[in-house]
N, C-alpha and C positions, 0 to 999 in steps of 0.2 A: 742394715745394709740391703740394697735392691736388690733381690734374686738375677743372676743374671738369666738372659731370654732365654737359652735353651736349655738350662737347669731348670728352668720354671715351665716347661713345656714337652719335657721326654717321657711322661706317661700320656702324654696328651691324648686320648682316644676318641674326640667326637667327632663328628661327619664334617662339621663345618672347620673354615680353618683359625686361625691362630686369633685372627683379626676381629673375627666375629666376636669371639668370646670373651676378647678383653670388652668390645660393645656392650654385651651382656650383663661385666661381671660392673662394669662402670655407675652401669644403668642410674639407680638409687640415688647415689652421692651427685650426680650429674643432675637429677630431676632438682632434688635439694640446694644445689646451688646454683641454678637459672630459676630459681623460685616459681617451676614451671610443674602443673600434673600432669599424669602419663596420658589423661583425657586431651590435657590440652597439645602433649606432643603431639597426639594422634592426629588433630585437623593443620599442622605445620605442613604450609605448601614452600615452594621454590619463591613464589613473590614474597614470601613472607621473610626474605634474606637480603642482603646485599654482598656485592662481592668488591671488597679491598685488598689493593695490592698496598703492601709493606713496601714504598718506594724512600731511597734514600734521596733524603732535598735536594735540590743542586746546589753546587760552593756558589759566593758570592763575586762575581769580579767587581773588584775595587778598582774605583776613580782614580787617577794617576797623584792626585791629593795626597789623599789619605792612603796609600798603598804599602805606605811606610811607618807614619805616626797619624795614629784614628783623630779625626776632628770631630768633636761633639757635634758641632754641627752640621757635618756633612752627611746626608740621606744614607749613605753606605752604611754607618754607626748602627740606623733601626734596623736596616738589611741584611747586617751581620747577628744584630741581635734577636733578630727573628731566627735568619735561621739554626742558632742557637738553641733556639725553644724548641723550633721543628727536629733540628738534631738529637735532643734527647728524647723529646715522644717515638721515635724513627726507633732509636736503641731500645726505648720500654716493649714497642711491640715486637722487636725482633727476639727479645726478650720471652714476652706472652706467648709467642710463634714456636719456641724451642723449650717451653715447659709444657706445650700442648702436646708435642709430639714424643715427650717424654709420659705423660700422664696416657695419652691416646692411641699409640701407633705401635705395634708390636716391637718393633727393634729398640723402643723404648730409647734412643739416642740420636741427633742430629746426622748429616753424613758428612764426610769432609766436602772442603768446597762448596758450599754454598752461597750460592749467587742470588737468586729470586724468590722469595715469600709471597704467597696468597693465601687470602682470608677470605670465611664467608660468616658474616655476620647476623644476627637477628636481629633485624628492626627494633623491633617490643623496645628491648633492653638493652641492647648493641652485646650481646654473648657472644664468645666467641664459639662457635660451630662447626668449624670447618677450616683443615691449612694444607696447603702443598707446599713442598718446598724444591725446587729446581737448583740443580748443581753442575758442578765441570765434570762429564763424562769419564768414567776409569778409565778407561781403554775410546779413543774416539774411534767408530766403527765405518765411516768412510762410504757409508749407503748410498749418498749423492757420490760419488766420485771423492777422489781426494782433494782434488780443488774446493769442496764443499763440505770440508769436514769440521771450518769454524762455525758450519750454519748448525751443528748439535748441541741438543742439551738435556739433559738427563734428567728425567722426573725419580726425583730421591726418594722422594718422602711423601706422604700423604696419609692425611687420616679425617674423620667425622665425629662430633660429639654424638655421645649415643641414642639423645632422643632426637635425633635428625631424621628429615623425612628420607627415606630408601637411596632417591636418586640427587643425594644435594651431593656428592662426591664425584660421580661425573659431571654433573652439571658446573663446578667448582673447578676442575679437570679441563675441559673445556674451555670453560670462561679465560682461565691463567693462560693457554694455549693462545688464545683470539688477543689477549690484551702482549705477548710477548711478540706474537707475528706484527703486532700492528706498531710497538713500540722500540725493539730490537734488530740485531741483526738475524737472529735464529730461526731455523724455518724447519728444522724439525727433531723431532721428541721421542728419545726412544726410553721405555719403562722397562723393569724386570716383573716379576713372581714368581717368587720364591713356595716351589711343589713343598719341602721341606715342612712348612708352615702351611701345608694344605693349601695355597693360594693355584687360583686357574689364570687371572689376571680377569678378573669377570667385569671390574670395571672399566678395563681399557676393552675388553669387547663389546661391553653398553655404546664406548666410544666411537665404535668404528675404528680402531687404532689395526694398523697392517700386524698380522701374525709374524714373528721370525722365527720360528720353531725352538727348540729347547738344546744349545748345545752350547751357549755362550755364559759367559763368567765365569767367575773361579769355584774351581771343585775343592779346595782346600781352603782352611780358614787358620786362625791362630789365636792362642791367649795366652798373654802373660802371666804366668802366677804372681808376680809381685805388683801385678797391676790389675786386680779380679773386678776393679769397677769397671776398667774398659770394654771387658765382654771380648767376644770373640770376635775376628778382626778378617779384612783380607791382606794379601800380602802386599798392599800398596800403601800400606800403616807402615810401614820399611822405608819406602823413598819419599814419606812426607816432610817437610823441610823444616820441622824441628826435630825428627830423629838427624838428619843428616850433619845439623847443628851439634848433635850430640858426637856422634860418632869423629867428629871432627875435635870436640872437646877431649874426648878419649885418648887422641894422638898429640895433644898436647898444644893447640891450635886452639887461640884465645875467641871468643865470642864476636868482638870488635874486628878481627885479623878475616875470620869468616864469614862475615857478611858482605864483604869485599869480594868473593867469590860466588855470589849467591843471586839467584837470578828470580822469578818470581815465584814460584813452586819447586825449584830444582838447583843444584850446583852446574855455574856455567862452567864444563867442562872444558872447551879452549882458554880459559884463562888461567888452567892450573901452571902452564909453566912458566906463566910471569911475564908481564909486557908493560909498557909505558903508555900511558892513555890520554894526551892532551885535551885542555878544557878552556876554553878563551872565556877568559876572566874578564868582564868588561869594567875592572877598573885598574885591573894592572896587568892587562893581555894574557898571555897562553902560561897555561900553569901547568904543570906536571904531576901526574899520578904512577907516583913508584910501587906498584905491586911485587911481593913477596918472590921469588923465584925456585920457593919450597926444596932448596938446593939438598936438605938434609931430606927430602923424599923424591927418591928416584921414580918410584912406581905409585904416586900421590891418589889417583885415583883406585889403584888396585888396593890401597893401605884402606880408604872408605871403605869399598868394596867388603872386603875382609870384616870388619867393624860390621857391617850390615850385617852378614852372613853368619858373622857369631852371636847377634840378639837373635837372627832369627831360629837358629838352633836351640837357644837358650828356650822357646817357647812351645809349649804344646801346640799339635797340628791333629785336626781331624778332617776327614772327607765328607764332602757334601754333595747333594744335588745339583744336577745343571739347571741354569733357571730358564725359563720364559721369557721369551725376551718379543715385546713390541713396538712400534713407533708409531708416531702420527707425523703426517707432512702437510703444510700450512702455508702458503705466500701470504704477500701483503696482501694481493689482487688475485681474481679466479685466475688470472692467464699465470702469473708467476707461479700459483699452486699447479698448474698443470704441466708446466717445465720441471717441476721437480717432483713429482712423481713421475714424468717421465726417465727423468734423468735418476730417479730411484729403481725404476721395473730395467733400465738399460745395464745397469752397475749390479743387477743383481738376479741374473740370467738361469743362474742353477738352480737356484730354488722355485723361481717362477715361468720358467718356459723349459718345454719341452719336444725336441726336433724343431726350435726355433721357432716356437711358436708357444705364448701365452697361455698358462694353466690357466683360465678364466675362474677367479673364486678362492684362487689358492691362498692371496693373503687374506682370506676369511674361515682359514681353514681351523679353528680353534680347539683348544683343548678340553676336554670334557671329565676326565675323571681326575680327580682329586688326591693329591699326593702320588701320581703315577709317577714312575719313573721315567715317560716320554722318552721320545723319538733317539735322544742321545744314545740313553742306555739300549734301545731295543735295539739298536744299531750295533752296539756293543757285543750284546748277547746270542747279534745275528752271524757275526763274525768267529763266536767262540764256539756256536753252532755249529756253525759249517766246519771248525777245524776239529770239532770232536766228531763229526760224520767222515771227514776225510779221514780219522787216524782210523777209525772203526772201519772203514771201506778196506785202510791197508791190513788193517788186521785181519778179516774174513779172507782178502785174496791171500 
């Protein structure tokens, strides 16, 4: 069984952090299997890559024909059947994309949510080299304004094969950023690094990616003992929608009964206490959906609740570091990029202006030493200072 990552990591004592060292320890088996020498890694440039995004096909719309029963002959048939083809190569590399960053990336595990895959490939041999992986933000943090909080998207995951050249991870970084501004609605990208793991976030500072100092994430984590492959978790492994499916199983609420209450990541709570929801049937008009009215639970939502709150007891909890937290901000066009940094430096006045006027530099303010406990805790520390100076002050008068 897979050492979990911070069992395999608490005597950890070198300078570098977590990430490096799995680079390091990869090295060998990684030369050996791009049938590549370390001679030859060493002259590997950025041309010498390309970069693919893991796009899902688009569905087929079918001809009013065959919409119903497929005609051999009708052109839809090969276009359904293609993307057939395309749909399983689609699954293979999303596939190749989540055992890479199991083999490659410290956390050694996907993250929930996952939305967008990029890849950087070698030419030579088409190897895979290089994947980030973009996801639905934990917590969406509202930097544009709250009007702009669909334009987020969370750089999850990211890693490099190890005889990659230095800078194919921002370059890779990057590349994904340029191809989502220019294909999506999302406009901009905030990342962690995690001190814990000795990370500074040094790639997103290669970036240019704006600093947000160290005080956001979760300081607590969790792990199931009867689940030791899962590793240690944040508390948002609690309201993922197949615990919630559980917790509901728990109360005696069939599988089929709760999906009727279940919305796309969450239980839609205004339909716990039951309502009628017409459907115009276009071949025998308005049809009726009678929903359950949970009459044997009074307090339906607080009964989940409860269910939550008792796995999560059941589960060991440790404290962790605040992490690092960055963004990058992107439009489609320079002018749209310049509204939303504006409307970024406007929405986020405390940290970047001072007597109403712009620290110049400050979202380039970065961190420099490695595994510090940063700005959070010294904040902390500052505060526990001053009240063991004040009790000392009242002690001497």
């Amino acid at each position: 069984m897979k050492i979990e990552v911070y069992e395999r990591f608490k005597d950890y004592d070198k300078e570098h952090c977590w990430q490096y060292q799995i680079r390091l320890d990869n090295l060998k088996d990684d030369l050996k299997e791009a049938g590549l020498t370390k001679k030859e890694a060493s002259k590997l440039k950025i041309s010498d890559f390309d970069f693919v995004p893991v796009v899902e096909p688009a569905p087929v719309e079918l001809c009013g024909k065959c919409s119903k029963e497929q005609d051999d002959d009708c052109e839809c048939k090969a276009m359904k059947d293609r993307r057939s083809t395309l749909m399983k190569e689609y699954l293979l590399k999303r596939k190749e994309v989540s055992d890479f960053i199991h083999a490659h990336e410290w956390l050694g595990k996907m993250p929930n949510r996952p939305t967008h895959r990029f890849t950087a490939r070698l030419k030579k041999n088409n190897a895979l080299a290089g994947v980030v992986v973009m996801a639905v933000p934990n917590t969406f943090s509202n930097l544009l304004g709250k009007e702009h909080s669909d334009k987020e998207k969370l750089i999850s995951r990211g890693a490099c094969i190890s005889w990659s050249p230095k800078n194919l991870g921002s370059w890779l970084i990057m590349k994904s950023i340029k191809w989502m501004a220019k294909n999506t609605k999302f406009r901009y990208f905030t990342a962690y690094s995690d001190p814990e793991a000795k990370e500074l976030g040094t790639i997103y500072q290669a970036c240019n990616f704006y600093y947000l100092g160290q005080g956001t994430g979760t300081i607590k984590q969790y792990y199931d003992p009867n689940k030791p492959k899962v590793g240690w978790f944040s508390d948002r492994e609690f309201r993922k929608k197949s615990k919630y499916q559980k917790y509901a199983e728990n109360l005696g609420i069939t599988k089929e009964i709760w999906k009727l209450y279940q919305k796309k990541y969450s239980p839609n709570w205004n339909m716990i206490e039951g309502r009628i929801v017409e459907e115009n049937d276009p071949n025998s008009g308005v049809v009726e959906k009678h929903f359950p009215k949970w009459t044997e639970y009074q307090n339906f939502k607080d009964d989940i609740k409860n269910e939550e709150r008792a796995y999560k007891n059941s589960c060991k909890e440790r404290h962790v570091m605040s992490k690092h937290k960055y963004v990058y901000i992107l439009g489609a066009s320079k002018k749209e990029t310049k509204f939303y940094k504006k409307m970024f430096f406007e929405n986020n006045k405390k940290r970047f202006f001072k007597n109403d006027k712009r620290i110049v530099g400050k979202e380039f303010d970065y961190p420099k030493i490695r595994g510090d406990a940063g700005e959070a805790n010294q904040k902390k520390n500052s505060k526990t200072e001053k009240k063991g100076s004040k009790k000392a002050n009242e002690i001497s008068n």
